[in-house]
Every structure is written in structure tokens, then in C-alpha cells.
C-alpha positions in Angstrom: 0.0 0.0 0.0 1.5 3.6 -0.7 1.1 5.9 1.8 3.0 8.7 -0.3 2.0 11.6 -2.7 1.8 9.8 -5.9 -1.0 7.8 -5.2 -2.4 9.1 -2.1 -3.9 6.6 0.1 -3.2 8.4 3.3 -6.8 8.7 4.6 -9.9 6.4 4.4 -11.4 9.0 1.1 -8.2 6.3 -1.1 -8.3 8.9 -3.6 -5.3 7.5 -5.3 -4.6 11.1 -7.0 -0.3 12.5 -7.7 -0.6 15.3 -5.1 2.4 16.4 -6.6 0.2 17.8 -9.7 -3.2 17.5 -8.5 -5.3 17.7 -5.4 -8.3 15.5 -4.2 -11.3 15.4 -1.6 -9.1 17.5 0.9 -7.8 19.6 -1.1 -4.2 19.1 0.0 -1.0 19.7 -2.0 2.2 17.8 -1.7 3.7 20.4 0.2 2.7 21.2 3.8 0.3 24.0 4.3 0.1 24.9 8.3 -1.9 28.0 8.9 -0.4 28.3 12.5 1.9 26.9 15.4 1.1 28.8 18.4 1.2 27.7 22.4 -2.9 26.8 23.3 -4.6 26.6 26.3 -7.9 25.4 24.4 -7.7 21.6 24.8 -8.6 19.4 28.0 -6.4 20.3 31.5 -4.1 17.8 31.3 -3.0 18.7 27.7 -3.7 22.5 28.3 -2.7 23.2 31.5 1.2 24.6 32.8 2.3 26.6 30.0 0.3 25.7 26.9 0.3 22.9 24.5 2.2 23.8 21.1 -0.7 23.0 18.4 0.3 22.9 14.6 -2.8 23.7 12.9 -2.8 22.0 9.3 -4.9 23.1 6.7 -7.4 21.4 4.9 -9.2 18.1 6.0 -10.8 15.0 4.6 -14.0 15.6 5.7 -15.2 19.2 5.5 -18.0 19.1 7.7 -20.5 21.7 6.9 -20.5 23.2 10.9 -17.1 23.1 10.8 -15.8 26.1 13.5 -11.9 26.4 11.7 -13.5 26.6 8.4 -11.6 29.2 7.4 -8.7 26.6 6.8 -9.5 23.5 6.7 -11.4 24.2 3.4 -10.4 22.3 -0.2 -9.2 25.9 -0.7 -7.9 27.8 1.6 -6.9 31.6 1.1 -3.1 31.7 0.9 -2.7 35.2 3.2 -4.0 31.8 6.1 -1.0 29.6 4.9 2.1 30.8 7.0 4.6 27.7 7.0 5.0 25.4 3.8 8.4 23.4 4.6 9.3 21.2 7.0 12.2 23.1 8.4 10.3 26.7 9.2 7.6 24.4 10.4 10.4 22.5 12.6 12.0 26.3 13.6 8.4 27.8 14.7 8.0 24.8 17.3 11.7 24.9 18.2 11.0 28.4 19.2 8.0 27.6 20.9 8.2 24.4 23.2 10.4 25.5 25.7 7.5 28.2 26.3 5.0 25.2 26.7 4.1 22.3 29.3 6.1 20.1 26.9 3.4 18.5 24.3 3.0 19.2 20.8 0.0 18.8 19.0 -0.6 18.2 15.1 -4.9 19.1 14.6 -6.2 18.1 11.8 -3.2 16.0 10.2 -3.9 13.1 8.4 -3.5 14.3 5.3 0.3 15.4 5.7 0.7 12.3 8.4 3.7 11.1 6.3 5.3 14.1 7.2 5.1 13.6 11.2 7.9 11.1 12.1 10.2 13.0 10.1 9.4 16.2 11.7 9.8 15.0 14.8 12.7 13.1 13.6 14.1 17.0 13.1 12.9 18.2 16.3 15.2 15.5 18.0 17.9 16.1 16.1 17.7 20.2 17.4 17.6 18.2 21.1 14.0 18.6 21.9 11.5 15.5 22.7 8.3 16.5 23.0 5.3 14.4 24.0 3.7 14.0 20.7 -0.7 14.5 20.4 -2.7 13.6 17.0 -5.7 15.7 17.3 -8.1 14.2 14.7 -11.5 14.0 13.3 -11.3 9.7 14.0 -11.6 9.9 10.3 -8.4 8.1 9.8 -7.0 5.0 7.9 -5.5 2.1 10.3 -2.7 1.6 7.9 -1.7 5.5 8.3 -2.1 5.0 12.2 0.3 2.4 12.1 2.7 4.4 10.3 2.5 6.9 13.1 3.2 4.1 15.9 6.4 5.1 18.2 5.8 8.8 16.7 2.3 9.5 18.8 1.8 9.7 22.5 -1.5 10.5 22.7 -4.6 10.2 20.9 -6.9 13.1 20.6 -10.1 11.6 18.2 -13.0 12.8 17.7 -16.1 10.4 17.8 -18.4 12.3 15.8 -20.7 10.1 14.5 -22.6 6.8 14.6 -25.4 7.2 12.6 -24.2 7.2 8.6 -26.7 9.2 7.6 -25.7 12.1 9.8 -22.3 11.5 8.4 -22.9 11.5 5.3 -25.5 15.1 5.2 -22.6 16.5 7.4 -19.0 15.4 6.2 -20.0 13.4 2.9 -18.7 10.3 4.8 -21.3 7.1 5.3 -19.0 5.1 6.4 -17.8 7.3 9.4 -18.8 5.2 11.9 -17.1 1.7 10.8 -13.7 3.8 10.1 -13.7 6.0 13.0 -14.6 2.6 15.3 -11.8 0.6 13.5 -9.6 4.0 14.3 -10.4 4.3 17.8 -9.5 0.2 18.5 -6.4 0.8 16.9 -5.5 4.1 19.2 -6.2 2.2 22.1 -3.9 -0.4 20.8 -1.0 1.7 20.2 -1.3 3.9 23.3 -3.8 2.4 25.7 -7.1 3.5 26.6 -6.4 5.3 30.6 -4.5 8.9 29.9 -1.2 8.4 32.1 -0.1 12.3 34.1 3.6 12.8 35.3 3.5 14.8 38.7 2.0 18.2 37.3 -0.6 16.5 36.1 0.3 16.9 32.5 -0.6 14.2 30.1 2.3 12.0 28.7 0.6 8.8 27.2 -2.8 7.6 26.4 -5.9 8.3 24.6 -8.9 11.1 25.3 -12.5 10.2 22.8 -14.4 13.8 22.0 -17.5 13.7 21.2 -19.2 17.4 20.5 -23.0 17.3 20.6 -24.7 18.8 17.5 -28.4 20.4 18.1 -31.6 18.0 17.1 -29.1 15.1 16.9 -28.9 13.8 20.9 -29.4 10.0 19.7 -26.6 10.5 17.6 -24.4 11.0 20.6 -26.1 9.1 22.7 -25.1 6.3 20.2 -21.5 7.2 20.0 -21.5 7.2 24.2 -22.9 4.0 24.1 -20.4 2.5 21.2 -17.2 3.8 23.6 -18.4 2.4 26.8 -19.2 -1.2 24.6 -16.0 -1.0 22.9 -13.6 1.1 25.6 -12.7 0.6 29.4 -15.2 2.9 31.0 -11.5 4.7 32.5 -11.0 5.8 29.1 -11.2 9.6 29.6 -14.5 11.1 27.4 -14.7 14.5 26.6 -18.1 15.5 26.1 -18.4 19.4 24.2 -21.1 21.9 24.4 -19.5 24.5 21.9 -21.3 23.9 19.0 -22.2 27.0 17.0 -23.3 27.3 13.6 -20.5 29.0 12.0 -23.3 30.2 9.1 -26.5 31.4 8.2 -26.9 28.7 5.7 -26.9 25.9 7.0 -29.6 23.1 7.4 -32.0 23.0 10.0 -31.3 21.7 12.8 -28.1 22.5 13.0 -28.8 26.2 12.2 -29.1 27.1 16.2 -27.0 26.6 19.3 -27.8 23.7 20.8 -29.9 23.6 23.8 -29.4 22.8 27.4 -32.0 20.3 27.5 -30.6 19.0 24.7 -27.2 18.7 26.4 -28.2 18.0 29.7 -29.9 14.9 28.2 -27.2 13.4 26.4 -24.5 14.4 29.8 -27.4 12.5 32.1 -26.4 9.0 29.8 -22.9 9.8 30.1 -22.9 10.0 33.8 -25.4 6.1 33.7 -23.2 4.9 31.4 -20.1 4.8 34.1 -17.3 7.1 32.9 -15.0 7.0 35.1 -12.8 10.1 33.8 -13.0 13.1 31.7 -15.0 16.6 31.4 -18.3 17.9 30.7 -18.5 21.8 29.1 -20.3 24.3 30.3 -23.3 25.6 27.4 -22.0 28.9 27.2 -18.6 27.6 25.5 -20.0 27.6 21.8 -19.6 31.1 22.3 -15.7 31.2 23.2 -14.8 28.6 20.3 -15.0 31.3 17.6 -11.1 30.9 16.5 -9.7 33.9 13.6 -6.8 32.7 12.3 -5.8 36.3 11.1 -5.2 36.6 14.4 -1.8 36.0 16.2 -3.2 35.1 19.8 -5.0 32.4 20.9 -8.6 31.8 19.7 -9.9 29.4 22.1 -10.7 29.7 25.7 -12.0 26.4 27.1 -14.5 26.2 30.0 -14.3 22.5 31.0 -15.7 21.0 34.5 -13.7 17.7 35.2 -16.3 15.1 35.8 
């Protein structure tokens, strides 16, 4: 199986296509496009917390789902005054600069499409004496064959578990078959890392895995489906985030995911998280869909979490 440019198989879409002369579903070139590395305190405590974690955001994505809040770049075309790093070596300089800054973890958002390009970039962050502890923040849209390529590169998985109903994924991200990759994704995380998220004595995170799931309005037995899939297929210690900061980023879109969502709504799908035995991880205030506006024209940081721990 290639994993490289000339027939890209890097992500469960197989398009096949020479990214070195033409682009498909994501949209991606050969060369890396990174809109920004900067430190963030946006993700979970124990990846957040201390100092920062340094998060590489990577434009464009294999799913392009139609709410999606960092739009802006992870587009099939992005507008090139958003694309700030295109080699690996400024890429490799901008988080040089910034780790020592940080609580000591580096995160790649939205990366599947450049994976390839991960060991070897840390590869050159080792060779400039730095070791960070490495997180793949992802949309669990991800090919087990490119996961396995990233074994011994990744500490932690960051996944999303967005669906589990195809036709949601499908009128959302043009992806049916979300559910049976993300679930095959998600077995094989756990495999690689473990399923409990392991914290050195600050209580930063060092190893492990941490499942999001963010709740989209008029679709609560969606999530209530993916709850139920991770506490039937994960140890009920594996830490579950459970998000409140959905926002319809436009005017456009289909009801009902053209309104915030509801505290009802959310306080209904948090009441089956809390029967359903999770042991660790956080539950979001409502108000948060309204600090998870990022603008990245801006040099400072977008997000500004407001987690509970549960």
C-alpha cells in the first residue's frame, strides 16, 4: 500500500490522485500547508494546563463538515494570506522556538493528510535536542494503515467520535462510512497507546488516549449512540470528553443545525454519560460555543476552554 503523494492513500477517502500535480477530496498539495503553530490553552487540562500545549494547525481536512468552526482553513481551498509555514524546516523552527515556552506537548490538529510528514518532523525536532510528548488531534476519520505508520511517533490520541449514525455523516462530512472507520480508528489508538491517559507529577498528560465527542443540536441520539459505542467497545476509564460548543459557524446551514444547541438537549445526552459509568474526563459548560470562535488572522489564541472535570 502507498502511503506517499503519488498515489495518495493516506486517509480512508483512497483517492489515489499524484498530489504532486493535482489535489483531491481534501484539497491538499504535496507540500505542507500549516496555517499556524502557536502555544494553546484550548484543549482538556491535562494537555492545556502549565504553560500551553504547542498546536500545529494543518490546513485542509478529509472531511469538510459543513458546521465546521476552523473553516476558514480546513477548506479544499484555503486563502493563501491563512497559509504561514509550507516546509518542514520553518515548520520544525516555529515549534523549536515555541516548546520550551510550553508544558512540553505538541500537537498536530487536523493531520492526516500530511501524516507522512510527522515522524520525520519530529525526527528533526530530535535532532535540534527537543523531545516533545507528541498528540494527534483528529476528526477519527483516519486509515488504520496510516495510524500504524505513526506508531512510536504519537503519545496520545486526541479523536473525535463524531458520529454513529451514517446518515448524519454523510448530510454533514460526505462520509457514510464514518462510523465503521472512525470505530476501527479508535481500536487501533487504544492499541498503540492504551485506553487510561497516564499524568507525570503536574498533572500533565504524557501517554494515552482522550475520545471527544461534540454534541450537535436536534441530533442527541446521535451522541447518545456514540456514548454508548465507547463504553461497549472502551474501558469505562478511558477519559471522554463530552463538548457543548457547538455554533453554527453560518446562516446557511440546514436545520437543525442552524441554532446553538440547547441545554435540554445537552443536559440529556450528559445525564447518559454519567449512567453509562465514565469514570474520567470533562463535561462543558453551554456557554462555550460562544468562546470557540477561533480567527486565524489573528496571532493570539482563539480558544478559551471552560471545562468542569467530571
Amino acid at each position: 500500500m502507498q502511503l506517499g503523494l503519488n498515489a495518495c492513500r493516506l486517509c480512508p477517502r483512497r483517492c489515489g490522485i499524484d498530489r504532486r500535480t493535482a489535489t483531491g477530496f481534501c484539497g491538499a498539495p504535496a507540500d505542507p500547508q500549516v496555517a499556524a503553530v502557536c502555544l494553546h490553552r484550548g484543549e482538556e487540562p491535562p494537555l492545556s494546563d502549565g504553560g500551553g500545549i504547542v498546536n500545529v494547525f494543518f490546513a485542509h481536512c478529509n472531511l469538510h463538515c459543513v458546521y465546521c468552526q476552523n473553516g476558514t482553513i480546513s477548506a479544499r481551498t484555503v486563502n493563501p494570506s491563512y497559509i504561514h509555514y509550507n516546509t518542514l524546516d520553518t515548520l520544525a523552527d516555529s515549534i523549536g522556538d515555541l516548546l520550551p515556552q510550553g508544558n512540553g506537548l505538541l500537537g498536530f490538529v487536523t493531520a492526516s493528510h500530511y501524516a507522512h510528514l510527522l515522524p520525520p518532523l519530529v525526527d528533526a525536532l530530535r535532532l535540534r535536542g527537543l523531545s516533545p510528548t507528541v498528540v494527534y488531534n483528529s476528526s477519527g476519520y483516519e486509515s488504520v494503515d496510516t495510524l500504524r505508520m505513526l506508531e512510536g511517533t504519537v503519545d496520545i490520541y486526541l479523536p473525535d467520535l463524531k458520529y454513529m449514525d451514517p446518515a448524519v455523516a454523510e448530510a454533514y462530512s460526505q462520509a457514510p462510512d464514518y462510523p465503521e472507520v472512525a470505530a476501527k480508528a479508535l481500536m487501533e489508538m487504544q492499541r498503540q497507546v492504551g485506553a487510561s491517559l497516564k499524568t507525570d507529577e503536574r498533572g500533565i498528560a504524557y501517554r494515552g488516549l482522550v475520545v471527544r465527542h461534540l454534541v450537535l443540536p436536534g441530533h442527541t441520539d446521535n451522541s447518545l449512540r456514540c456514548l454508548e459505542w465507547i463504553a461497549d467497545n472502551l474501558p469505562t476509564s478511558t477519559h471522554v470528553s463530552l463538548m457543548a460548543q457547538y455554533y453554527p459557524p453560518s446562516a446557511t446551514l440546514p436545520h437543525p443545525i442552524d441554532r446553538p444547541l440547547t441545554a435540554a438537549e445537552y443536559a440529556l445526552v450528559a445525564d447518559r454519560y454519567n449512567a453509562l459509568g465514565f469514570a474520567h474526563g470533562w463535561l462543558q459548560e453551554l456557554e462555550a460555543g460562544s468562546h470557540y470562535r477561533p480567527d486565524f488572522s489573528r496571532n493570539d489564541n482563539p480558544f478559551e476552554p471552560q471545562y468542569h472535570e467530571t
